[in-house]
VEXDREN-2710 file (C-alpha; in Angstrom, 1 decimal):
% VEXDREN-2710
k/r/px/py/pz
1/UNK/0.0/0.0/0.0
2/UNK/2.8/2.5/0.9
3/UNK/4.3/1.7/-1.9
4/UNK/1.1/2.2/-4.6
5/UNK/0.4/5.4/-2.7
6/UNK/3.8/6.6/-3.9
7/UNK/3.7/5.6/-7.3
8/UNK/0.0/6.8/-7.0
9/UNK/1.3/10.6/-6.3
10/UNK/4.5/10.5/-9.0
11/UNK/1.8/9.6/-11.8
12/UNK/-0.2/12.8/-10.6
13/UNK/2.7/14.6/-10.7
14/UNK/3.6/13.6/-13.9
15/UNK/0.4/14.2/-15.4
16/UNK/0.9/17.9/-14.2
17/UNK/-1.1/18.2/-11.0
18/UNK/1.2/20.8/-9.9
19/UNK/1.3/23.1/-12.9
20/UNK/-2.7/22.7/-13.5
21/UNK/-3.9/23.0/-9.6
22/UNK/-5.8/20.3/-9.5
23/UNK/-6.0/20.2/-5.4
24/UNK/-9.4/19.7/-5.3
25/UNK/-9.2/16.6/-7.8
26/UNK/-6.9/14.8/-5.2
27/UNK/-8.2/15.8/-2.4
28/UNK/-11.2/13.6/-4.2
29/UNK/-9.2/11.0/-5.0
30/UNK/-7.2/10.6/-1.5
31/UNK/-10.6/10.9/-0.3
32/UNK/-11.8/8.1/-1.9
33/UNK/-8.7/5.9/-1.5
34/UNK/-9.0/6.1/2.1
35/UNK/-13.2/5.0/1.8
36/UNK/-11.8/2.2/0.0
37/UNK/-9.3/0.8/2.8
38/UNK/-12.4/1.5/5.2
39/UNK/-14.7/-0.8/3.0
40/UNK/-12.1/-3.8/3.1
41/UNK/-11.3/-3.2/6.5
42/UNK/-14.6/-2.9/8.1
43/UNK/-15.8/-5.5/6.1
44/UNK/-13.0/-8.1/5.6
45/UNK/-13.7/-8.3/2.1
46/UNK/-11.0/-10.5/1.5
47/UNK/-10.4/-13.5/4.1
48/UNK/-6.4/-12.8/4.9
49/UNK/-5.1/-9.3/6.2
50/UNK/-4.2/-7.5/2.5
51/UNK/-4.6/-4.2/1.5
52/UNK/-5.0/-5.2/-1.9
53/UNK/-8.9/-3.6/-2.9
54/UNK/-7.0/-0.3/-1.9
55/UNK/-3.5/-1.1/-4.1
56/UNK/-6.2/-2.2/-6.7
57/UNK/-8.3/1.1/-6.8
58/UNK/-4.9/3.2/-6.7
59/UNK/-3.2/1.0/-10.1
60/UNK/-6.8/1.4/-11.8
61/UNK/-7.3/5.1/-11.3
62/UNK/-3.7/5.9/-12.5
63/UNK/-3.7/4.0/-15.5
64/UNK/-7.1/6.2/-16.1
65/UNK/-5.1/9.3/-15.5
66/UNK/-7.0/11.0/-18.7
67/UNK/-9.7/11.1/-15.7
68/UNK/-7.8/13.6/-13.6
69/UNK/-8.9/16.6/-14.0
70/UNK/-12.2/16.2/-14.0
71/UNK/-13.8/17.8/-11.0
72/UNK/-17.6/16.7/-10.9
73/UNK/-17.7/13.0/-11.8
74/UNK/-14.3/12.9/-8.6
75/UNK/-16.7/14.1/-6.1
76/UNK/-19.2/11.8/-7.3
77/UNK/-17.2/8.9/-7.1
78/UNK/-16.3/9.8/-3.3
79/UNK/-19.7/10.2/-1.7
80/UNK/-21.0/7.0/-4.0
81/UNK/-18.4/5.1/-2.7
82/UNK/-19.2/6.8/1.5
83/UNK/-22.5/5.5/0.6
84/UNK/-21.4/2.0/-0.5
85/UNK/-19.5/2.0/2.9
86/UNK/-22.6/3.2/4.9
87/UNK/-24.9/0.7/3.1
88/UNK/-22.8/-2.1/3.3
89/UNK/-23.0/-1.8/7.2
90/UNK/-27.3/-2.3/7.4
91/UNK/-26.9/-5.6/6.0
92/UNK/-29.3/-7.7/7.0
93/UNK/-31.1/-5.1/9.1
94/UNK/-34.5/-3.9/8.3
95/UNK/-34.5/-1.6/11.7
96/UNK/-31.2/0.5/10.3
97/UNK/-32.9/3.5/9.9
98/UNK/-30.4/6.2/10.6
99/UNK/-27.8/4.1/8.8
100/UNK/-30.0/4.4/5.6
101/UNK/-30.7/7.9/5.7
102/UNK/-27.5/9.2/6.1
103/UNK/-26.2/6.3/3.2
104/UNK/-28.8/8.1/0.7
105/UNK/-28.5/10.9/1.8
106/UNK/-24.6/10.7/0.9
107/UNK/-26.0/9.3/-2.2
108/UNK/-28.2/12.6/-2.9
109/UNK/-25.1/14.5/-2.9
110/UNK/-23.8/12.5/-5.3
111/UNK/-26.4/13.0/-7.4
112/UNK/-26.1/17.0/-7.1
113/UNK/-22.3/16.6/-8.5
114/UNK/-23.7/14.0/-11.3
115/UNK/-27.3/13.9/-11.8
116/UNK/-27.2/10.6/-14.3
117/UNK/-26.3/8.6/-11.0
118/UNK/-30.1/8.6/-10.3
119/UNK/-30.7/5.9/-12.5
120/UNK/-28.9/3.4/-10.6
121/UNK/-31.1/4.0/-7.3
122/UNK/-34.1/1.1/-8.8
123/UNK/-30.9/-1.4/-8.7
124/UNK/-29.6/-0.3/-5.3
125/UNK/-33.3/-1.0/-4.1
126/UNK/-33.1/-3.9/-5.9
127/UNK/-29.7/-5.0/-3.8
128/UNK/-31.3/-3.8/-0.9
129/UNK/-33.7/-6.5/-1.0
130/UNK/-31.7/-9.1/-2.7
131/UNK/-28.5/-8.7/-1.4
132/UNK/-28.1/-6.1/1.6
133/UNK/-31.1/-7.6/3.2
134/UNK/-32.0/-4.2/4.6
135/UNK/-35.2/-3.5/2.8
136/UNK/-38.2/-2.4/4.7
137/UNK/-41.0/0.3/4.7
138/UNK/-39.3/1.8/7.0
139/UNK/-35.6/1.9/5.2
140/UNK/-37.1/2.2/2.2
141/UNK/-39.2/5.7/3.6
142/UNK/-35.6/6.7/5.3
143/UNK/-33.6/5.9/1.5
144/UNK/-36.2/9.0/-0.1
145/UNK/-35.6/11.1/3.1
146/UNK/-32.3/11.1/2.8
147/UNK/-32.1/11.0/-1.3
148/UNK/-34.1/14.6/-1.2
149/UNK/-32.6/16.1/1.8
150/UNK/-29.4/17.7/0.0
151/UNK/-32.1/19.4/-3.0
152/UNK/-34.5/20.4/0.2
153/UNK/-31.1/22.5/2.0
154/UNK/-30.1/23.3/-2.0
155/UNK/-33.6/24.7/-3.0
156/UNK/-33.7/27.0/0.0
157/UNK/-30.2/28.4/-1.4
158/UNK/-31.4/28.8/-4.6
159/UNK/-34.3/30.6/-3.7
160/UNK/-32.3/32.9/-1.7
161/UNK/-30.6/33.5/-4.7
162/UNK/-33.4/33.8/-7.1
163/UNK/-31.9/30.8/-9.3
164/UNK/-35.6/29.5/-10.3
165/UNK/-34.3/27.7/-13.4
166/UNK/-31.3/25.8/-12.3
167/UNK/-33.0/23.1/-10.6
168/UNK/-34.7/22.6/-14.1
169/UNK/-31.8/22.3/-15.8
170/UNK/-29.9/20.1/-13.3
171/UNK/-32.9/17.1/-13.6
172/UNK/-33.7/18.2/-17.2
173/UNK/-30.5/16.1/-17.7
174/UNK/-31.6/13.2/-17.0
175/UNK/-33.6/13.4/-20.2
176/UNK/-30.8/14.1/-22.7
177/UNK/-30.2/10.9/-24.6
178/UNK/-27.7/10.6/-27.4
179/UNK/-27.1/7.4/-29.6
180/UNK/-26.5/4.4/-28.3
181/UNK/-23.0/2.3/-29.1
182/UNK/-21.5/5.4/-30.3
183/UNK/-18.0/5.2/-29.1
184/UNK/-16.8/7.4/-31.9
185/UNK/-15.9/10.6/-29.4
186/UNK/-13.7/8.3/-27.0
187/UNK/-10.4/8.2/-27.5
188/UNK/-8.1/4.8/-28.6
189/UNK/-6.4/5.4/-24.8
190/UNK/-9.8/5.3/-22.9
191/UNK/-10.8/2.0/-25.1
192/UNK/-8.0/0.3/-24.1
193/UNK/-8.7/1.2/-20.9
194/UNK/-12.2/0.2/-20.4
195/UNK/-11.3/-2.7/-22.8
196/UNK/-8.8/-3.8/-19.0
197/UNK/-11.5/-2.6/-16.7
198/UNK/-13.8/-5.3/-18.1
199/UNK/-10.9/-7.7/-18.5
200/UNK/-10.6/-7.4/-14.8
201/UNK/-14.0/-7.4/-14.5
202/UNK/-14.3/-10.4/-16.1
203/UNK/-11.3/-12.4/-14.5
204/UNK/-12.4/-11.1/-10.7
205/UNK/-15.8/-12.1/-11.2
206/UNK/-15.4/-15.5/-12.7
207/UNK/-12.6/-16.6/-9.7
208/UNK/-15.0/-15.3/-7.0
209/UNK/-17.8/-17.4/-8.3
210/UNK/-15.6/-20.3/-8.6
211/UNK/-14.3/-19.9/-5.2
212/UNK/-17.0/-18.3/-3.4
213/UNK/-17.6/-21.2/-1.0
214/UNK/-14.9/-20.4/0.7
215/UNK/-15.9/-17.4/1.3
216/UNK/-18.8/-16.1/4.0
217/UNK/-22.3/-15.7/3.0
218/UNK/-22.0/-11.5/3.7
219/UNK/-19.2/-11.1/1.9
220/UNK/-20.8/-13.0/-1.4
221/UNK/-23.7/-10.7/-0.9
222/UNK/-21.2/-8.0/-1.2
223/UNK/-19.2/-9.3/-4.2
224/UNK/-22.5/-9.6/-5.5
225/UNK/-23.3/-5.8/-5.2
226/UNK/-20.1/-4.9/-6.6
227/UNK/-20.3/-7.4/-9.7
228/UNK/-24.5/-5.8/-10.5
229/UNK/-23.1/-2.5/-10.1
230/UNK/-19.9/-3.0/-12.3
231/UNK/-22.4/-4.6/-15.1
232/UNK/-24.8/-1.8/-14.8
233/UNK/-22.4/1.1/-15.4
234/UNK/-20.8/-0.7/-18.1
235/UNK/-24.7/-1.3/-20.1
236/UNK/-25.5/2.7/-18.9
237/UNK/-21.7/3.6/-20.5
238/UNK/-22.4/1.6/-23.9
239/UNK/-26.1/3.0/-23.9
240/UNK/-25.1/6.5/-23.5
241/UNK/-21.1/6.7/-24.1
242/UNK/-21.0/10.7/-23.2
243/UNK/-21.1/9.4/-19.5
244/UNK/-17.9/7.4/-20.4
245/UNK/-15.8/9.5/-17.5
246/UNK/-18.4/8.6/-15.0
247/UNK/-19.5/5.3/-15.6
248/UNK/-15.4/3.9/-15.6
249/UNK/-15.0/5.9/-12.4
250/UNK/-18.1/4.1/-10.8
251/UNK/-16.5/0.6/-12.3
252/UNK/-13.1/1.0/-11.1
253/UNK/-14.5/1.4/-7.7
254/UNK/-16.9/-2.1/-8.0
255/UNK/-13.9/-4.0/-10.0
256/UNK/-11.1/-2.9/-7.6
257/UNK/-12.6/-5.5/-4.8
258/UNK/-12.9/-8.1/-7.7
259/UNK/-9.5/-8.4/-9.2
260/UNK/-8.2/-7.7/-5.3
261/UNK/-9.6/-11.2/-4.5
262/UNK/-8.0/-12.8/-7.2
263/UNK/-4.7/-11.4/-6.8
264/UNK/-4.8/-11.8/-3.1
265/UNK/-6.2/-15.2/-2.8
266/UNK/-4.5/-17.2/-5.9
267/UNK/-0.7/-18.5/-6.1
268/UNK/-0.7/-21.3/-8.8
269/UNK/1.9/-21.0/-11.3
270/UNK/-0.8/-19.9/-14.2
271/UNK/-2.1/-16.9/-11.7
272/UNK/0.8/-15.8/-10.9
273/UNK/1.8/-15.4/-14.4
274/UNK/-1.4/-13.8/-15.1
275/UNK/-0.9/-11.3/-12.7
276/UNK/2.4/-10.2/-13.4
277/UNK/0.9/-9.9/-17.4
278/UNK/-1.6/-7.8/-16.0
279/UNK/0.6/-5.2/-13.8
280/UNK/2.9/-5.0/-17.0
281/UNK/-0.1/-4.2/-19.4
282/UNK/-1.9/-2.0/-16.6
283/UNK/1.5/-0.3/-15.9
284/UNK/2.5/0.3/-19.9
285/UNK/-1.1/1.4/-20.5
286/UNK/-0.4/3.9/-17.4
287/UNK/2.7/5.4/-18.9
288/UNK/1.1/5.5/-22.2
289/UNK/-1.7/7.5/-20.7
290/UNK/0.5/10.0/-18.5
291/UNK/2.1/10.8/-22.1
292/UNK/-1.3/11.4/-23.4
293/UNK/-2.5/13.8/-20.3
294/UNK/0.1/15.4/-20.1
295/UNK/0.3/16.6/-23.3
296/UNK/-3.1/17.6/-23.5
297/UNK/-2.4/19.8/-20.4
298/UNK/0.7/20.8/-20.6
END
């Protein structure tokens, strides 16, 4: 981990963090680091002590440097990932009111930064019933409560300021569709990119559902949050590819916990060799990338 969190902070430096002031941007992503090492400790998401979901979620989000300095879709990857925290501790109770109202309500402000997050709330219901076990009437009253509290406080401001029409434009969003499958605006860096994401994806998911028996029945609830949530934002991405930034962000947070298990919990000869392929492809595609930000920001 100390050692990830150096390498983390030379890539940021070499894609010009200093020279464009992106403080806020880190501040984010430190942020967001540290959630993550709170959601595999407090949940021993992986059976031996390893700070590998952490290492994980630092390698991914350097290698999508090209993600830097964008401002909104960071803070919306922090307070989604508080709420996955928050959630992830009223499993199995229905009575966790308090626990569910401040989750959504770190949710809501998610939403504020990045409206288009809204649509993942009938799934997180969904998972609430399926695999959080939380659901109830009464945490299912406390989830709105909390989702609407942050535009409550923000409509008062806005009225104080007489901006009548920007709570129009902020859901109005959510109505703006573009064609689907059109990839032609991403760049050949951010393919390859999502194109390891998935592989990940794919690799993490398949090992945990061979192995899974191993594991507790929580933490396969868990798993299987992260793996619905992974295949959701990658549909939403390929549906609507101008929320590309967003929807990887949201995917490098579920697959970090995936490909963490596999990594952590495998030592035959063919997984080791697989991992060491994948640092050298995540690290080459890292370097390639830094070249590419930092030219566009230089």
């Amino acid at each position: 981990m100390p050692a990830t969190t150096i390498y983390a902070l030379v890539v940021w430096l070499l894609c010009g963090m200093l020279t464009n002031h992106w403080w806020w941007q880190i501040g984010c992503f430190a942020v967001t680091t540290y959630l993550m090492v709170q959601l595999n400790n407090t949940n021993v998401l992986i059976r031996i002590f390893s700070r590998m979901v952490s290492s994980a979620f630092l390698a991914l989000s350097c290698t999508a440097c090209f993600l830097f300095p964008v401002l909104r879709e960071a803070v919306m990857i922090t307070f989604l990932t508080a709420f996955t925290l928050l959630l992830f501790h009223t499993y199995q109770d229905k009575k966790a009111v308090g626990l569910t109202y401040y989750a959504f309500l770190l949710f809501g402000v998610a939403s504020t930064a990045y409206v288009h997050v809204l649509f993942f709330l009938p799934l997180i219901w969904l998972l609430m019933i399926t695999n959080i076990m939380s659901m109830s009437w009464r945490t299912w009253v406390a989830s709105l409560l909390g989702l609407v509290t942050p535009y409550w406080f923000g409509s008062i401001w806005l009225l104080y300021q007489k901006s009548y029409t920007l709570a129009i434009e902020h859901f109005s969003a959510l109505t703006v569709f573009e064609e689907p499958f059109n990839l032609y605006g991403i760049t050949d860096s951010q393919k390859a990119t999502l194109a390891l994401v998935i592989l990940l994806a794919i690799i993490g998911a398949i090992h945990f559902i061979h192995k899974n028996f191993l594991d507790k029945i929580r933490i396969r609830m868990y798993y299987g949050f992260f793996m619905w949530m992974d295949l959701a934002a990658l549909v939403f991405l390929l549906l609507q590819p101008q929320h590309f930034n967003a929807m990887l962000l949201i995917m490098i947070v579920n697959t970090s916990p995936l490909i963490a298990h596999f990594v952590a919990l495998t030592s035959t000869k063919i997984t080791n060799i697989a991992f060491l392929v994948l640092s050298a492809i995540t690290f080459l595609l890292t370097v390639y990338n830094i070249w590419i930000t930092s030219s566009l920001f230089s």
